[in-house]
C-alpha positions in Angstrom: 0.0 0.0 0.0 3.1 2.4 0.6 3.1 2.8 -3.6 0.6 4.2 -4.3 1.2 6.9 -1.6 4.7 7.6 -3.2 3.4 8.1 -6.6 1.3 10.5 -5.5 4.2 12.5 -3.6 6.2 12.5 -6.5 3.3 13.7 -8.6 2.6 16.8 -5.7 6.3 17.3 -6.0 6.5 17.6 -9.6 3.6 19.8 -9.8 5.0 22.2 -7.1 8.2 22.1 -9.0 6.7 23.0 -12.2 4.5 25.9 -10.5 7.6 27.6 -8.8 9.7 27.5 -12.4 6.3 29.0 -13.6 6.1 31.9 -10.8 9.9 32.5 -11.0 9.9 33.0 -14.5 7.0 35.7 -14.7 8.5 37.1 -12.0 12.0 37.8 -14.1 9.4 38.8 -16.7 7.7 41.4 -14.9 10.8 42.4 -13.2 12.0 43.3 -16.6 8.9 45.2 -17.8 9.5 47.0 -14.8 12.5 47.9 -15.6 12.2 49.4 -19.1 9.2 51.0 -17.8 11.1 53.0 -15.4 13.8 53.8 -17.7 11.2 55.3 -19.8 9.4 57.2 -16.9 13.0 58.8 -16.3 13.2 59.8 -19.8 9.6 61.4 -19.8 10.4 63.3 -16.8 13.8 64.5 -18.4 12.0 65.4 -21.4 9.2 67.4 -19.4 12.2 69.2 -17.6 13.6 70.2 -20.8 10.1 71.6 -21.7 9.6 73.4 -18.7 12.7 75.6 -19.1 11.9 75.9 -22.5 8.4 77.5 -21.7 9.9 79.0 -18.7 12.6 81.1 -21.2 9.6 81.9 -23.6 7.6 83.5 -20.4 10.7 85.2 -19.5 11.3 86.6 -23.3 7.3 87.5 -23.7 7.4 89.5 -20.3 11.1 91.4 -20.6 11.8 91.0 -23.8 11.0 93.2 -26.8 9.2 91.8 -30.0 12.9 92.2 -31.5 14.5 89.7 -29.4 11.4 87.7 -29.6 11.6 87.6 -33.6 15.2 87.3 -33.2 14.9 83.9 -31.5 11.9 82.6 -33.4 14.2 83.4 -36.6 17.7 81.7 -35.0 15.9 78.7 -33.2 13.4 77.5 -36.3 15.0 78.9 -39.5 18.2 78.6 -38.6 19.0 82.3 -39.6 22.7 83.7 -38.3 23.8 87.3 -39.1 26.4 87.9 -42.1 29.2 88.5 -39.8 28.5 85.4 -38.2 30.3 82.2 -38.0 28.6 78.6 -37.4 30.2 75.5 -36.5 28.0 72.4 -36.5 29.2 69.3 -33.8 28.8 66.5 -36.1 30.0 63.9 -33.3 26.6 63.1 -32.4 27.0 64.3 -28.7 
């Protein structure tokens, strides 16, 4: 009678095994998502950081600033216009 006992403790331990490689692995899996996702989130906040200074400068210029300068930078930051007298060097290393 002891056999059929055993079979069914190596089934129950099987079937624990195979659960746990189960749990383990979607826990590496989430573990991952988790980890682009908050590489992203850090990105998103950079990005919004470099959009608030940006709008924080344009509130500056619209409040001091004279509609020269204001034109000035539209022209410069958009069009890419320089003055004659001007020279322009371009960083082509990608940094």
């Amino acid at each position: 009678m002891s056999k059929p006992k055993r079979k069914r403790s190596i089934f129950v331990r099987l079937l624990v095994i195979c659960v746990s490689a189960y749990m383990i692995a979607t826990l590496v899996s989430l573990w991952k998502n988790l980890d682009d996702k908050q590489k992203e989130l850090n990105a998103l906040n950079e990005e919004l950081s470099t959009r608030a200074n940006e709008v924080s400068e344009l509130k500056d210029l619209l409040e001091n600033g004279s509609k020269e300068q204001i034109v000035e930078k539209a022209a410069r930051q958009r069009l890419g216009f320089v003055y004659s007298n001007e020279e322009v060097y371009i960083d082509i290393s990608g940094n």
